[in-house]
VEXVO-599199 format. One line per 10 residues: number of its first residue (from 1); their letters; for each residue x, y, z of C-alpha. Coordinates in Angstrom, 1 decimal. Each point is the difference from the previous one (the first is absolute). Layout:
<sites>
NUM	a	X Y Z  ... $
</sites>
This chain:
<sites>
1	xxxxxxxxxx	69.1 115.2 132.8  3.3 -0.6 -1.5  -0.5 2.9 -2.1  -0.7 2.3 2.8  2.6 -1.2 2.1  3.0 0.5 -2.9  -1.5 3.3 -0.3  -0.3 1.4 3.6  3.8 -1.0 0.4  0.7 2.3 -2.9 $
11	xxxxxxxxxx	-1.5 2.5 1.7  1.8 -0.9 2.9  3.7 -0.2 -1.7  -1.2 3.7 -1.5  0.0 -1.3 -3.5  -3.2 1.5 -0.3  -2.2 2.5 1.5  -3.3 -1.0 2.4  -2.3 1.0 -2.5  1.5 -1.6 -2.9 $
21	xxxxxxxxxx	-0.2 -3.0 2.0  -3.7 0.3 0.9  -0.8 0.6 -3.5  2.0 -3.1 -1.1  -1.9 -2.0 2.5  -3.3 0.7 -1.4  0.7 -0.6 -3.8  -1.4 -3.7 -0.8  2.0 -2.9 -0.3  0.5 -0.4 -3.9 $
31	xxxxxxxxxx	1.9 -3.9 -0.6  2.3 0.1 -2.9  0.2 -3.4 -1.3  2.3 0.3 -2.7  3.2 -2.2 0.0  3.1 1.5 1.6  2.6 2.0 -2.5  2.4 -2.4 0.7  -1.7 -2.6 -1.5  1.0 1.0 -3.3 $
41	xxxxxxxxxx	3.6 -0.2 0.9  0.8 -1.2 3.4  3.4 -1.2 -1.2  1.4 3.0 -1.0  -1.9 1.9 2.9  1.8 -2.0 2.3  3.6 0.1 -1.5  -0.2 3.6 0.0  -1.1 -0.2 4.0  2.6 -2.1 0.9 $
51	xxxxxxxxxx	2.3 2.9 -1.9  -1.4 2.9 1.4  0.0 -1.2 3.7  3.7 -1.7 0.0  0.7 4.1 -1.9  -2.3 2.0 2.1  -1.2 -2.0 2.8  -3.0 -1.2 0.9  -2.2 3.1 1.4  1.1 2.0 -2.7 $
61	xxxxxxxxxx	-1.3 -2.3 -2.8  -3.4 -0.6 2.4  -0.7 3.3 1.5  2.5 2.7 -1.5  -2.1 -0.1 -3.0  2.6 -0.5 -2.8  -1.2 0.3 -3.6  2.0 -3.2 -2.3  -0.1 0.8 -3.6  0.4 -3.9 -1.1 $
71	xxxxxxxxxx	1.1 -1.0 -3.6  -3.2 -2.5 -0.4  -2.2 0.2 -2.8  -3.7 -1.1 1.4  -1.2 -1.6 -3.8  3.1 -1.9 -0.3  -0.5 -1.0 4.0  -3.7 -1.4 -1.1  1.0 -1.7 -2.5  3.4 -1.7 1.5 $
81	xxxxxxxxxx	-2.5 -0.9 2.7  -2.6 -1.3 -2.0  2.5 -1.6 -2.5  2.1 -2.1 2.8  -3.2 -0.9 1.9  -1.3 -1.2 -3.3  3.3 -2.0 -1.1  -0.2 -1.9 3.5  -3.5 -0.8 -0.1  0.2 -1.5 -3.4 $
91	xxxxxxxxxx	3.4 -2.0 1.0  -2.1 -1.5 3.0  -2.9 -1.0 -2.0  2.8 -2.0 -2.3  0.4 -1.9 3.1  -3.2 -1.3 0.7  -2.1 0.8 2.9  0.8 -0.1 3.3  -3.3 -0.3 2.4  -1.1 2.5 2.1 $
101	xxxxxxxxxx	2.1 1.1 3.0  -2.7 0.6 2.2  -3.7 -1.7 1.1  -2.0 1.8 2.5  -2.1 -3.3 0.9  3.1 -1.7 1.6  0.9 2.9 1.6  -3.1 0.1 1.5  -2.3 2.6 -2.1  -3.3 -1.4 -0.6 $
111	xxxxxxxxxx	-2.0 3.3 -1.6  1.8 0.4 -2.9  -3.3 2.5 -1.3  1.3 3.2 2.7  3.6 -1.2 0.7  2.3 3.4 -1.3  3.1 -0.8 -1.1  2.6 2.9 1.0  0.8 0.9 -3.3  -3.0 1.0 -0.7 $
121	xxxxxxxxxx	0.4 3.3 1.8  1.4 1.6 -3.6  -2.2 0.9 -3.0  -0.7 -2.7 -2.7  1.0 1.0 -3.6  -0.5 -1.9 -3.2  3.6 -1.3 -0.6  0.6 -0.5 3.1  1.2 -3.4 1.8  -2.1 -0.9 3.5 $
131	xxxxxxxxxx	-0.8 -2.7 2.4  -2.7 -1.4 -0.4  -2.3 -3.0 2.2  -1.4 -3.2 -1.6  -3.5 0.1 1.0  -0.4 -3.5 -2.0  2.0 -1.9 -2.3  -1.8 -3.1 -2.8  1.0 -1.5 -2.9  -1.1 2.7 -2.2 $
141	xxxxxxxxxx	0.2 3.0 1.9  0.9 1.9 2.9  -1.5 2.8 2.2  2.2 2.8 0.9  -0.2 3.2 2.5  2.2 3.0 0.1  -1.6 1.9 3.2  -3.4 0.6 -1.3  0.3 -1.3 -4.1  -0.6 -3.5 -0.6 $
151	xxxxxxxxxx	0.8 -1.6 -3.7  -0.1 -3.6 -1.3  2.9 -0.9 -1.7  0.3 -3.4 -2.3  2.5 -1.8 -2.5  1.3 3.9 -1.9  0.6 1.5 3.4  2.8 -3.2 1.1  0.9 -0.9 -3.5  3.8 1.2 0.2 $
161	xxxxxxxxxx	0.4 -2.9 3.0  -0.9 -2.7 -3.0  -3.2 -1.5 2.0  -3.4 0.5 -0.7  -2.2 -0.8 3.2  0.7 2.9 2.8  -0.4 -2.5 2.7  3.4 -1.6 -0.4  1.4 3.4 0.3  -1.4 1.7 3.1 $
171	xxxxxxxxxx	-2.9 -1.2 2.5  -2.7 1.9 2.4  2.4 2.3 2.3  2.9 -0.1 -2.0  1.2 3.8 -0.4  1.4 0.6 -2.9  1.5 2.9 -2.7  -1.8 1.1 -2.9  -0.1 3.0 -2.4  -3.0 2.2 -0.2 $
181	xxxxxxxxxx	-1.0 0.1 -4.1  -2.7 2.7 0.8  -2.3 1.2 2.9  -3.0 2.2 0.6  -0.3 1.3 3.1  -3.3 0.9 -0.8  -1.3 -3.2 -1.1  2.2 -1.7 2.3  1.5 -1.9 -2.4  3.1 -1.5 -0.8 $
191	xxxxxxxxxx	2.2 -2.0 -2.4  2.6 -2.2 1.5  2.6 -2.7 -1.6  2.6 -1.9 1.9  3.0 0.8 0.8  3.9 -1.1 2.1  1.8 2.2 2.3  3.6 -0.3 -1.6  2.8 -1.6 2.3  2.9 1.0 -2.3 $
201	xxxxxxxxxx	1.2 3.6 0.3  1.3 2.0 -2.9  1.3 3.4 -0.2  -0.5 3.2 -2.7  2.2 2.9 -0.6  0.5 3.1 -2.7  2.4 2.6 0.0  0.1 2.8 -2.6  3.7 -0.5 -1.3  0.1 3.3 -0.9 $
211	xxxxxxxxxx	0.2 0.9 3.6  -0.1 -2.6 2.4  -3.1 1.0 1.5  -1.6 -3.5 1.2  -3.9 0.4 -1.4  -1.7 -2.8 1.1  1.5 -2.8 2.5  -2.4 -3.2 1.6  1.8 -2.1 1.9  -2.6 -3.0 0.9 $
221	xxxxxxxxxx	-2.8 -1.2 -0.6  -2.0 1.7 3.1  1.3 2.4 2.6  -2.0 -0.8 1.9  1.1 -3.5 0.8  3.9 0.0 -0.8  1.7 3.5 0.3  3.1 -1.2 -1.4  0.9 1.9 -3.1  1.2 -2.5 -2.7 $
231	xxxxxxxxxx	1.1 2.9 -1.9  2.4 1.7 1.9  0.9 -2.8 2.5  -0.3 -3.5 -1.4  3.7 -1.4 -1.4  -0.8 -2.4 -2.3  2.2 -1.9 -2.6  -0.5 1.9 -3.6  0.5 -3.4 -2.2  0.1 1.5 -3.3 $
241	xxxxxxxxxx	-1.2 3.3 0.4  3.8 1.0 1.2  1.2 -1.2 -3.4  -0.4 4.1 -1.5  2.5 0.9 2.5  2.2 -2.5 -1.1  -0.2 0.6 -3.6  0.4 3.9 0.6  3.8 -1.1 1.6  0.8 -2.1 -2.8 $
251	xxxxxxxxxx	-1.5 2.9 -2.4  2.3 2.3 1.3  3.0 -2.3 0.1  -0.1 -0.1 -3.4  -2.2 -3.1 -0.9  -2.6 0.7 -3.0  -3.7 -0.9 -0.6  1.0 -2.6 -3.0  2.9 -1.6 2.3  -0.4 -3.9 -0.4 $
261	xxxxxxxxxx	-0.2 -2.1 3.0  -0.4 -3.4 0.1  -2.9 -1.1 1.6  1.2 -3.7 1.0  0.9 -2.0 3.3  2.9 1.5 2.0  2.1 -1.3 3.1  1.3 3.2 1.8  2.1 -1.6 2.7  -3.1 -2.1 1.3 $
271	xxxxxxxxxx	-2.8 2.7 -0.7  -1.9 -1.2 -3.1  -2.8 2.2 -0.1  -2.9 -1.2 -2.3  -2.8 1.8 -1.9  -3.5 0.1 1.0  -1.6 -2.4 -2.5  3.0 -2.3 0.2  0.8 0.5 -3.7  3.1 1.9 -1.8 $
281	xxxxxxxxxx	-0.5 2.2 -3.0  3.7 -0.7 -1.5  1.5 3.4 -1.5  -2.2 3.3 0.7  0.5 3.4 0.7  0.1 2.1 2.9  -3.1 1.4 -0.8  -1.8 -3.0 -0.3  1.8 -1.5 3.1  -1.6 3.0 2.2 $
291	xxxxxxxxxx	-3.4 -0.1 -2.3  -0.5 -4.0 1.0  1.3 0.3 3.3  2.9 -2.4 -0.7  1.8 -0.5 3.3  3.2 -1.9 -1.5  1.1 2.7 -2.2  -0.9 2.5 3.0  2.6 -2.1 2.2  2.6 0.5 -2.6 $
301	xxxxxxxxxx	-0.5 3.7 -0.8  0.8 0.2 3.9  2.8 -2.1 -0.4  1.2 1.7 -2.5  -0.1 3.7 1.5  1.1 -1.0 3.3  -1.6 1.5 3.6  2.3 2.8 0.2  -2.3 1.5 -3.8  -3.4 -1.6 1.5 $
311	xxxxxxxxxx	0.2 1.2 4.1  1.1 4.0 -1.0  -3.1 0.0 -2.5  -2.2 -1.2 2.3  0.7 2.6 2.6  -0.4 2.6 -2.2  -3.8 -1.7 -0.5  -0.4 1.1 3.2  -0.6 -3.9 1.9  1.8 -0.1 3.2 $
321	xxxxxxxxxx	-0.1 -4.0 0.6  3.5 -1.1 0.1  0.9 -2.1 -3.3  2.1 -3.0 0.9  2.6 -1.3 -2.7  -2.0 -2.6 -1.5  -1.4 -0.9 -3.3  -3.3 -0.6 1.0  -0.5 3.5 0.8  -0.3 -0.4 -3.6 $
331	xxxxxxxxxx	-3.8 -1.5 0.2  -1.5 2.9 2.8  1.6 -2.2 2.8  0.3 2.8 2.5  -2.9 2.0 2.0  -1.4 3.2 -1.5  -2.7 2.1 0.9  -3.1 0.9 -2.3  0.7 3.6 0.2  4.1 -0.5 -0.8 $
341	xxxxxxxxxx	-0.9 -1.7 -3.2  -2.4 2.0 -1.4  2.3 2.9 1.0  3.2 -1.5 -1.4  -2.3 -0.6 -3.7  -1.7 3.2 0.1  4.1 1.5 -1.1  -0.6 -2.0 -3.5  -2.9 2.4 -1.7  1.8 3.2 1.7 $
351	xxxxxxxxxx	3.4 -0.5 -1.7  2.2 -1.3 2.5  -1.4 2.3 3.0  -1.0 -1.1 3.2  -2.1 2.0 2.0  -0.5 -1.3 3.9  -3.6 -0.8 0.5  -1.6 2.2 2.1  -3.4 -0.1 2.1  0.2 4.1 0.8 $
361	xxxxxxxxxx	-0.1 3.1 -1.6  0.4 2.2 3.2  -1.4 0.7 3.2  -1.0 3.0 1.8  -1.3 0.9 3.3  -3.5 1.3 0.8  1.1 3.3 -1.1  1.1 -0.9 -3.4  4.3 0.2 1.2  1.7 -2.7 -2.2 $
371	xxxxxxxxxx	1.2 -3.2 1.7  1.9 -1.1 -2.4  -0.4 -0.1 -4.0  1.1 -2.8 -1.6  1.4 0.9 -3.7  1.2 -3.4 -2.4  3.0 -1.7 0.8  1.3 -1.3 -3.2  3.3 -2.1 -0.4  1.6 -1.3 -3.1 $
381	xxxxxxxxxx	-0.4 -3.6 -0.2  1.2 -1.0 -3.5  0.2 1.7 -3.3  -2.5 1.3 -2.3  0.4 -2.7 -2.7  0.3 -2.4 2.5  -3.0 0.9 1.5  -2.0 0.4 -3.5  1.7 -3.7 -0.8  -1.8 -1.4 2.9 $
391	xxxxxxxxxx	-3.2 1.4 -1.2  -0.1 -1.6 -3.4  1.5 -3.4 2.0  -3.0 0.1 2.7  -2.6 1.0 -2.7  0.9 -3.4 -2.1  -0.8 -1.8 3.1  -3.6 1.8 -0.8  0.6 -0.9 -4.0  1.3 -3.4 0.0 $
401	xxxxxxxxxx	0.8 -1.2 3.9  -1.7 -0.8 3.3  -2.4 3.1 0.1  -1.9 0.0 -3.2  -3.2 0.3 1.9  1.1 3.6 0.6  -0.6 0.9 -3.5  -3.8 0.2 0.3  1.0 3.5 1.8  0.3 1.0 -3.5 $
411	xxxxxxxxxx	2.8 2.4 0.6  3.4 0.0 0.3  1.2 -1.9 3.0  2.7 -1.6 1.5  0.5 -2.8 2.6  1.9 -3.1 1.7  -2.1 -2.7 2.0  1.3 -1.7 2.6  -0.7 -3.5 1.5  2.0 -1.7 2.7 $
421	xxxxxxxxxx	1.1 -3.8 1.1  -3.5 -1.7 0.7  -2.2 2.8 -1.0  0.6 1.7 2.9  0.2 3.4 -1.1  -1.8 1.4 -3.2  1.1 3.3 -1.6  -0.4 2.7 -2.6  1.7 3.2 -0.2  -0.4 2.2 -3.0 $
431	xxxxxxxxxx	-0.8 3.8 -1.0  -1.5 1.9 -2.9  1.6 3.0 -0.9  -2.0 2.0 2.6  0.1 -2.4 3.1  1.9 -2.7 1.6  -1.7 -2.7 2.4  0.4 -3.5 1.4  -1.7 -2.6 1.4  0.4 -2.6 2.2 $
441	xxxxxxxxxx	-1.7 -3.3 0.8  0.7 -2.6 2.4  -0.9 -1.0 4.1  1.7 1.0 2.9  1.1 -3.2 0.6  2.8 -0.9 -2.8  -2.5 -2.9 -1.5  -1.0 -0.8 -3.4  -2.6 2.0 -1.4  -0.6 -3.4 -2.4 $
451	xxxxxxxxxx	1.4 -1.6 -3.2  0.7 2.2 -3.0  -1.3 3.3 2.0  2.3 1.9 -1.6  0.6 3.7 0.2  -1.5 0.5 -4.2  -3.1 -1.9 1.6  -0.6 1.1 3.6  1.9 3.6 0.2  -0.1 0.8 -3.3 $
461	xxxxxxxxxx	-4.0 0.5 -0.5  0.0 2.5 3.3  2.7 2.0 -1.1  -1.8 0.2 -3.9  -3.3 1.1 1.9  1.2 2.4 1.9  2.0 1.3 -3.2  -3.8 -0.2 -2.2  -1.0 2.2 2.8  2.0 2.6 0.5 $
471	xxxxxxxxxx	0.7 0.3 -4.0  -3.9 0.2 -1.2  -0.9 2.7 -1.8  4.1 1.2 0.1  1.6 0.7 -3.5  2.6 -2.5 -1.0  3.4 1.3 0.6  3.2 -1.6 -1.5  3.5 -0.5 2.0  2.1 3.0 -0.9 $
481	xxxxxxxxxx	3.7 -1.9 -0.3  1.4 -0.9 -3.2  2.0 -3.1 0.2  3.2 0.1 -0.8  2.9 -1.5 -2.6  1.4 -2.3 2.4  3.9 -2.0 -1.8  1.2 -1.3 3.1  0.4 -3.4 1.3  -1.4 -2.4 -2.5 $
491	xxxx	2.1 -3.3 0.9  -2.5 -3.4 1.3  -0.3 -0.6 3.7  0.9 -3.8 0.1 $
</sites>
């Protein structure tokens, strides 16, 4: 009926002729129940809507029938999807299990054999994560339905919460999450084991440096239940992951690699900053400072530059949150988004270029006219053996430092983590010679994600499976700058 009606008021608006109409009307109804394109990347879909309509207006982006040539790569979309999804499932299962949100017997729903769950409207894949009803719960085992599969699962299928018997977990009505291992629709059978909705949030981006052109963005865990785009919106504190940007203004002030700094307690009128395991490595070098993540010898590089080297360089990274005077903007401590840090690193591997990320290629209206055609916008951020410096600094925080994990990318690679007061944020921002991405973990809610979740172990192993991802198969490429004879300043920082 609906069908019919949509169609006779085509007619009716003179869209289409009588005839066509009749015809249409007596075609069958054929369902298509495959998930909605924006599934794949609702994030970026909707960042380029809010775009288009605040450039274009809003009938000409839903009935003017633009055509957006968007920079996204779909595989590097899947898998920044699939990798972030991944990372927060595993930090949540860390933390123990929750319970289940949700029994239908106190709320009243006695047949739990035909109850449908609204979910259960899309198609069922192997890999997928569903709801699914406790049909019974023991010691040993429990009964499970997914609309019309049922499996039993036992001690294997829970074994990540650290108990045995399923019946201290969930109970007869309890609805619950789990991932489907197989199915056979034709057997109608399935393979289920348990699984945690994630409460943290976390955020994924790449840009190709050589461009800007943003390839893959998630900003969330689900769209679907928080629309707010960590990557592009959040300001969160960096902690150590601003540290490159710092080094890069003492770099080009004229402070070396090999520079000595002494790594010991420090009174700067009242500010006594402290490192993050409480210890002080005496005499070290300003490599090793950035590869450990020291944060007294990071305080005194500042000190020693000044603001008026640290704020123009930091500009030129493109972040537009005001820097305030004060040393501990040393450690990360001002807000940043996702998508200016990853932007502001990707200038490292492209010799001192920045280009200005960018979600569009060019648009055109329904006859093919170009919109607008967006070409890169580079800007010279520092020098080219600057830049190659900071490569060979960031990849002996891979050799030697606070991302080792990264090596198992087996590939050259560079990268800072990132980890906040009280584990509230956890970060890792890095690139390859071919692609630059971050990631971000944390909640909404500035709290701690828990003791010692750093960003080497909670951001790190997202960002190092998208990278295992998007690199399989590739050929190993090398970073193209030489580094160069640097003779300048070689006195200690005291």
């Amino acid at each position: 009926m609906r069908r019919n009606y949509v169609i006779d008021r085509m007619v009716a608006e003179g869209k289409i002729a009588v005839d066509e109409g009749e015809q249409a009307k007596q075609r069958p109804i054929q369902l298509n129940e495959e998930r909605t394109p924006y599934q794949l990347a609702p994030y970026f879909v909707e960042e380029l809507r809010q775009y288009l309509e605040e450039t274009y207006g809003s009938f000409a982006v839903h009935e003017g029938g633009l055509r957006v040539y968007s920079t996204l790569n779909a595989s590097m979309q899947r898998a920044a999807k699939d990798s972030l999804r991944k990372g927060l499932r595993t930090y949540t299962k860390r933390h123990g299990w929750r319970g289940a949100e949700l029994n239908l017997i106190e709320n009243g729903i006695d047949n739990l054999e035909n109850h449908l769950l609204p979910e259960w409207t899309q198609p069922i894949r192997a890999g997928d994560i569903v709801q699914g009803i406790v049909l019974d719960s023991s010691n040993s085992s429990a009964l499970i339905r997914v609309r019309e599969y049922q499996d039993e699962i036992g001690s294997r299928e829970i074994a990540w919460t650290g108990l045995k018997a399923p019946e201290r977990l969930i109970s007869r009505g309890d609805v619950g999450m789990f991932r489907v291992q197989s199915i056979n629709p034709a057997a109608k059978t399935i393979e289920l084991t348990l699984e945690q909705t994630p409460k943290v949030q976390g955020a994924l981006i790449a840009i190709d440096h050589r461009s800007g052109e943003v390839k893959a963005m998630v900003g969330g865990y689900d769209f679907g239940t928080s629309k707010f785009n960590r990557a592009t919106q959040a300001l969160r504190q960096t902690g150590s992951a601003f540290k490159p940007l710092l080094f890069s203004a003492a770099i080009d002030y004229g402070l070396t690699p090999d520079q000595i700094v002494e790594d010991e307690p420090i009174d700067l009128e009242g500010y006594s900053p402290t490192n993050y395991d409480g210890e002080y490595s005496g005499s070290i070098t300003l490599r090793e400072a950035l590869a450990q993540s020291r944060n007294v010898p990071a305080v005194k590089v500042l000190n020693e530059i000044g603001f008026e080297v640290l704020v123009p360089m930091v500009t030129r990274f493109g972040i537009s949150s005001l820097i305030e005077p004060y040393l501990p903007i040393a450690l990360g401590a001002t807000d940043i988004t996702l998508l200016e840090l990853t932007s502001a690193y990707s200038t490292f591997p492209n010799i001192g270029v920045r280009f200005e990320p960018r979600f569009i290629n060019r648009v055109t209206d329904y006859d093919g006219d170009i919109l607008e055609e967006n070409l890169p916008e580079a800007s010279d951020v520092m020098s080219a053996e600057t830049a190659a410096t900071m490569v060979d600094l960031l990849q002996e925080v891979v050799r030697s430092g606070t991302a080792m994990g990264a090596q198992s990318l087996k590939r050259p690679v560079a990268g800072k983590t990132g980890t906040t007061d009280n584990f509230t944020d956890a970060w890792f921002i890095g690139f390859t010679p071919s692609i630059s991405a971050g990631a971000w973990v944390g909640f909404d809610k500035k709290v701690s994600l828990g003791y010692a979740e750093t960003g080497g172990r909670t951001a790190l192993p997202i960002w190092l499976d998208f990278m295992e991802r998007i690199h399989e198969d590739k050929p190993v490429k090398e970073f193209s700058q030489q580094l160069p004879s640097l003779s300048l300043k070689q006195e200690t920082i005291p």
